[in-house]
C-alpha positions in Angstrom: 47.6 0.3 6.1 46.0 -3.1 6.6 43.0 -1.6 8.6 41.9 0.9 6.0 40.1 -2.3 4.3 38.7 -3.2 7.8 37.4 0.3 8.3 36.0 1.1 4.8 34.1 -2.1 5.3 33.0 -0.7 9.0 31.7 2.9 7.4 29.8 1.0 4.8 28.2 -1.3 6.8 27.2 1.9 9.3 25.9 3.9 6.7 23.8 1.2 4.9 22.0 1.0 8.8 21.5 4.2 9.1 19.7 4.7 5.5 17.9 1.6 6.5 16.7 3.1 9.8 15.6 6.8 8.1 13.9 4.7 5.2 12.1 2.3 8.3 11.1 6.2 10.2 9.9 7.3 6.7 7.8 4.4 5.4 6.6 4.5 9.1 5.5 7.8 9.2 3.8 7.8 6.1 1.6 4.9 7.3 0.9 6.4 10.0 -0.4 9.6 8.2 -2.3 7.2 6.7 -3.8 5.5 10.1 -4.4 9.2 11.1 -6.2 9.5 8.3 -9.1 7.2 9.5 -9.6 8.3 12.9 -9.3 12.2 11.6 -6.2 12.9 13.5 -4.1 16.5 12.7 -1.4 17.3 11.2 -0.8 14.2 9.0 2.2 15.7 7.5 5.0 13.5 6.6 7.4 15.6 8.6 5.2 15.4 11.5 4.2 11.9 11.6 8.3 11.3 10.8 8.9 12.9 14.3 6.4 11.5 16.1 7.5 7.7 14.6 10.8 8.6 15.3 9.8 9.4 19.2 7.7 5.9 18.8 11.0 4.0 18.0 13.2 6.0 20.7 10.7 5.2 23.3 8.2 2.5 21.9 10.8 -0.4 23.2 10.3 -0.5 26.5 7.6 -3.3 27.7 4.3 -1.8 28.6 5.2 1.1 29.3 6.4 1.9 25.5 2.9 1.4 24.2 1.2 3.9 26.3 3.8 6.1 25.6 3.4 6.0 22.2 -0.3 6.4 22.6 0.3 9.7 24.3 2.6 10.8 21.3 0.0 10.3 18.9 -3.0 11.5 21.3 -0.6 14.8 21.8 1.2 15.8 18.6 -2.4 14.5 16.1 -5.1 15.8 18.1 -6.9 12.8 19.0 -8.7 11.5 21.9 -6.5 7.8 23.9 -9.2 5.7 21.6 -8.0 7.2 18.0 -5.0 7.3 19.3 -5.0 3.2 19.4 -6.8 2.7 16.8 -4.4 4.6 14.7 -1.5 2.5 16.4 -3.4 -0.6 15.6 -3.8 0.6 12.0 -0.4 1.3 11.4 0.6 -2.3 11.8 -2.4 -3.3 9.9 -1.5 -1.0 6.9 1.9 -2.4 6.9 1.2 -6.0 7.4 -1.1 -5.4 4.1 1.8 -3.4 2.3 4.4 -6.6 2.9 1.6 -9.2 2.2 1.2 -7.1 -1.1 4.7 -6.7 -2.0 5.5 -10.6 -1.3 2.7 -11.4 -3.5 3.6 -8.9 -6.5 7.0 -10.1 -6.1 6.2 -14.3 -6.0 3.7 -13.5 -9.2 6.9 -11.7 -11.0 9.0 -14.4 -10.1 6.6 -17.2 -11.1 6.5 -15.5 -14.5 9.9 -16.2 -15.0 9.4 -19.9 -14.7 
């Protein structure tokens, strides 16, 4: 009886990670549909690129050998050559560094207003 507290906590706390990790895979994949865009890669699909960032987080964490890994996911399931497929990795970040640098800004102007 004095668990069920502890455990509803638990189960909330799980599923708020796990929305947080299929928002991450989507937001992902859409940049890197994006990315693809530039370097004329296939199937930019948001299902697709959703798998193929969800292989990139599986895998993408171990050191070295994650990053050529996750070239080879891109170079395989897009159709581009080892250099787009960098340059399409590279441009993800970019495209999300810009995003966050975008979204800080909108959000310090909003909150300035206030003041």
């Amino acid at each position: 009886m004095q668990f069920d507290f502890l455990l509803a906590i638990i189960m909330g706390f799980a599923t708020l990670i796990i929305i947080v990790i299929v928002v991450f895979l989507i937001v992902y994949g859409l940049f890197l549909g994006i990315a693809l865009g530039f370097v004329n890669g296939e199937n930019r699909n948001l299902g697709t690129t959703f798998v193929t960032a969800l292989g990139i987080a599986l895998l993408g964490w171990i050191p070295i050998l994650g990053c050529i890994i996750s070239w080879y996911l891109i170079k395989t399931r897009h159709e581009v050559g080892w250099g787009g497929a960098i340059i399409a990795w590279l441009l993800t970040a970019i495209i999300a560094v810009i995003v966050i640098f975008v979204v800080m800004f909108a959000a310090g102007l909003s909150l300035f207003a206030l003041f």
